[in-house]
N, C-alpha and C positions, 0 to 999 in steps of 0.2 A: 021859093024856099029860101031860107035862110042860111048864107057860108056863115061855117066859125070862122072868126080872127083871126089871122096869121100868129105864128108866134115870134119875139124877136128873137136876132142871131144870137147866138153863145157869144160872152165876152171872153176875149182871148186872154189867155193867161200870163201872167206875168212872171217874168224872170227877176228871182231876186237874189238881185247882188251883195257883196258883202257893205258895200257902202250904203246900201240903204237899208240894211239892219243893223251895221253901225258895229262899233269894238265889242258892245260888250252882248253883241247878237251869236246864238248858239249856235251857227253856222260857223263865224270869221273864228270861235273859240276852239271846234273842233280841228279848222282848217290848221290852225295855231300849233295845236296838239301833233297834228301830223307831222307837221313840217321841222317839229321841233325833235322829234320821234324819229324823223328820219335823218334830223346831222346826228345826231345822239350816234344814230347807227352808222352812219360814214365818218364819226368822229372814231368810233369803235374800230368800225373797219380800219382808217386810218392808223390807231393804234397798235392794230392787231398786224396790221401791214409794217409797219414798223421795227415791233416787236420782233416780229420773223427777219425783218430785216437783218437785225442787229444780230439779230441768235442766229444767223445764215454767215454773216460776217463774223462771229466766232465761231463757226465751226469750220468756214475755210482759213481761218487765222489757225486755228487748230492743226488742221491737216495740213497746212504747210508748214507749220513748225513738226510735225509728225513726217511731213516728206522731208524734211531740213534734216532732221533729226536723223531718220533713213540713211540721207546724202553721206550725214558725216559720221554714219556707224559702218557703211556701205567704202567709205575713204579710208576708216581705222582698218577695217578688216581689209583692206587692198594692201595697204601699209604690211600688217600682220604677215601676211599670206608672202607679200612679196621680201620679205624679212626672213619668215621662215625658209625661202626656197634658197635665198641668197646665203644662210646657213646652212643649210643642207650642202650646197654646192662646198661651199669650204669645207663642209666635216669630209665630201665627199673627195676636195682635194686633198685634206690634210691626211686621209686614209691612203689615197692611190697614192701620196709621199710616203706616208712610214711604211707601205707596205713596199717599197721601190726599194727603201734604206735598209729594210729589214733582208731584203731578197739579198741584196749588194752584201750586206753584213755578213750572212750564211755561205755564202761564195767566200768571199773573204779569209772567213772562218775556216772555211773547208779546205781552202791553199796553205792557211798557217801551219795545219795540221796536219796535211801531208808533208810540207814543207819540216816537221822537225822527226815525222813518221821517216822520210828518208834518211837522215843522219844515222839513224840505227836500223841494225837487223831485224829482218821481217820477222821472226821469232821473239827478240827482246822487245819489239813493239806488240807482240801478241801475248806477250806474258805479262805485259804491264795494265794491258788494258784491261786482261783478265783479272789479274787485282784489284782493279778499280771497281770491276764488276760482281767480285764475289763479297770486297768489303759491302757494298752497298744491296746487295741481295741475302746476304747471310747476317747484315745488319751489324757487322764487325769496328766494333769502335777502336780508336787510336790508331788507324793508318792516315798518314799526314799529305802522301803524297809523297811524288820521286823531289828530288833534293834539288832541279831549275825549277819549280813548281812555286819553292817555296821561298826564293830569294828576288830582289832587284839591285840592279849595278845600271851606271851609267854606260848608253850604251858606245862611247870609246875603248872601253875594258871588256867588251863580251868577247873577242877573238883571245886574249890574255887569260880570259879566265877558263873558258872551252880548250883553251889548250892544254892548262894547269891542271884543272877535273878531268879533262877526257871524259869515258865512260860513267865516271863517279858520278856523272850529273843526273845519272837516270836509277840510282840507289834508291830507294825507296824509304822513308821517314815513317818507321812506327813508335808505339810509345814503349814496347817492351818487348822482350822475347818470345813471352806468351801467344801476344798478337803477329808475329811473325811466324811463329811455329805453324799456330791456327791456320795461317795463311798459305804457306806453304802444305799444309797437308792437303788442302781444299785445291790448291796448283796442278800435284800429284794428282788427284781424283780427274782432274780434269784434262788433263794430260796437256798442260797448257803453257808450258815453258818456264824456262829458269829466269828467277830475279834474284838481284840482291837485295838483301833490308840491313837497315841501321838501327838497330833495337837502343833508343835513349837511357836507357837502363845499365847496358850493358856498356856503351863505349864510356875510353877512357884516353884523352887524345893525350892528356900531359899538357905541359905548363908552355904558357907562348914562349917560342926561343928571343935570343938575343937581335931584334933586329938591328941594324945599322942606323945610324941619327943622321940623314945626308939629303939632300934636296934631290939626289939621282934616283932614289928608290923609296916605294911604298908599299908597306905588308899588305896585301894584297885583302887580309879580314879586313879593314879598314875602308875599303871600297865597296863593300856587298852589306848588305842592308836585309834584316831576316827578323824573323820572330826572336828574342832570347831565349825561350826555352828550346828551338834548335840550335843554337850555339854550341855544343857538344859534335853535331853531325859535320855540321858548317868549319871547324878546327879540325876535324877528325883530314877533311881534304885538303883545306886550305893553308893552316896553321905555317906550316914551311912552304908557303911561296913569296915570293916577292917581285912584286912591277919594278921594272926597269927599265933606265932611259934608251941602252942600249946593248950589244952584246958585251962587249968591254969593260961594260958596269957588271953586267952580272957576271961573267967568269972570274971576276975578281970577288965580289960578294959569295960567289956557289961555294967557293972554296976557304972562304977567311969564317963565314958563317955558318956553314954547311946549312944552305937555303938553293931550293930550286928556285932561278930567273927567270922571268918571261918578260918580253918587250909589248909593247899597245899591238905591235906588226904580229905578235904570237910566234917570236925568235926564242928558243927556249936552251938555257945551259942549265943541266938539272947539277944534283950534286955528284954524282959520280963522275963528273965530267963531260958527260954528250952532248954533244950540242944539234939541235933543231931545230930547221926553217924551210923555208921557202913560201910559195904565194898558197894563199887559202881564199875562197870564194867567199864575200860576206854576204851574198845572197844564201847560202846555206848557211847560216848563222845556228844554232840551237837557239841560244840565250835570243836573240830576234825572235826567230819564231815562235818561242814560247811567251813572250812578253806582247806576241803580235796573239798570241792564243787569249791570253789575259785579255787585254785591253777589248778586241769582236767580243769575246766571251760577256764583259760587260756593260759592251753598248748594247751587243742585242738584247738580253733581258730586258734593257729599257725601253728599246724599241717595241717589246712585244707588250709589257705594261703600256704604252702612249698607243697602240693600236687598237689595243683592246679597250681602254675607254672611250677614245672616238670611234669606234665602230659601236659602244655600248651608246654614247650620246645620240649615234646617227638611226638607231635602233628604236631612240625615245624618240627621236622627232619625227621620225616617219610612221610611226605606230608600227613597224616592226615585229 
């Protein structure tokens, strides 16, 4: 019988390169296209990487000018803060001082005024005060006050002239009889002691006498310093006295001018002849103390105005 033929092997296939289909072969074109596709894309990426770069590097350029910024708004307010506490502290000194000065004033205050309360009876200091008290609650116009109230003298002459007034210092200055009257009947109701008043209406002291032209003596109105529309009350006590160097000067003066003497020491030769002295305490002064009353009386008002605004400033700064 008859074999079939063999058949021959399969030819093996061929791998084809880009070289042997050459540049302008559809493979090396595509491959082209790829390659070209893909820096495209890592040129992108690149960019893209970039970009975020940059945009990453303003945004911590940012936030650090925004923590800078912090820093020194974070520094101002430390400043502020420590500003304010360091005012606070001084309103809070300047308070515990005026309220120290104000305490000290009130004490003060309060010595001057017993201090001239003692010179007179416990009665005539209770009848004055109640005038003071009914002018200003009965709303009584034209009382002036008692007549050391109303005047200043250096104070070398205060023992000469507390000796010259005596009592008369503590007369009372109103404007007329009217107001006196008022005053007194309201006294009465109160049962609150006897004063005397000097109704400016009424007095009539007369014409200044004759005094002597001499370097040893000086009228004594001449020394005391007052409102002029109390000049009428102020002549009414004072008009016949006269400072003198010594006693010898005024026993001579008492009697050629008929003028009461007094020496700066408060040695007194009146006109009728008497003569009076010896040592007087100038710690119980009147005239002192009434002019120590004045002066506390108007420090402290200022005291309590300068406490009250820095207590109102320390009220603002504290929120208060």
């Amino acid at each position: 019988p008859s074999h079939p033929s063999p058949r021959p092997p399969p030819r093996p296939l061929r791998l084809v390169h880009a070289r042997t289909c050459g540049p302008s072969g559809r493979l090396g074109s595509w491959q082209a296209a790829t390659l070209q596709k893909d820096l495209e894309q890592a040129q992108a990426r690149q960019d893209q990487s970039a970009t975020s770069a940059s945009e990453g590097r303003k945004r911590l350029e940012a936030e650090r000018a925004k923590a800078e910024q912090a820093r020194t708004m974070c520094t101002a307010l430390r400043q502020e803060r420590d500003a304010a506490t360091d005012r606070r502290k001084e309103l809070w000194r300047k308070e515990q001082q005026l309220g120290d000065a104000l305490k000290t004033t009130t004490s003060e205050l309060d010595k001057a005024q017993r201090t001239l309360q003692h010179t007179m009876s416990r009665s005539q200091w209770e009848a004055i005060v109640a005038v003071k008290r009914i002018a200003e609650e009965k709303n009584i116009q034209g009382c002036h006050g008692m007549l050391i109230e109303l005047m200043q003298i250096d104070a070398k002459f205060h023992t000469a002239v507390e000796v010259a007034a005596g009592n008369q210092l503590f007369q009372v200055v109103v404007d007329n009889d009217d107001v006196a009257a008022r005053l007194l009947t309201e006294l009465q109701r109160a049962n609150a002691g006897r004063v005397t008043f000097m109704p400016l209406n009424r007095l009539r002291p007369g014409a200044d006498p004759d005094y002597p032209q001499t370097e040893d003596a000086i009228p004594m109105l001449q020394r005391l310093k007052f409102d002029e529309q109390y000049r009428p009350a102020f002549k009414q006590v004072f008009r016949k006295s006269l400072i003198v160097r010594d006693l010898a000067v005024g026993s001579r003066f008492s009697k050629s001018h008929d003028l009461d003497c007094v020496t700066i020491d408060g040695d007194q030769v009146n006109r009728k002849g008497a003569l009076t002295g010896g040592y007087l305490d100038a710690r119980r002064s009147r005239l002192q103390a009434q002019a120590d009353i004045k002066r506390l009386t108007t420090q402290r008002a200022a005291y309590e105005v300068q406490l009250g605004a820095e207590q109102k400033q320390l009220q603002g700064s504290t929120g208060r």
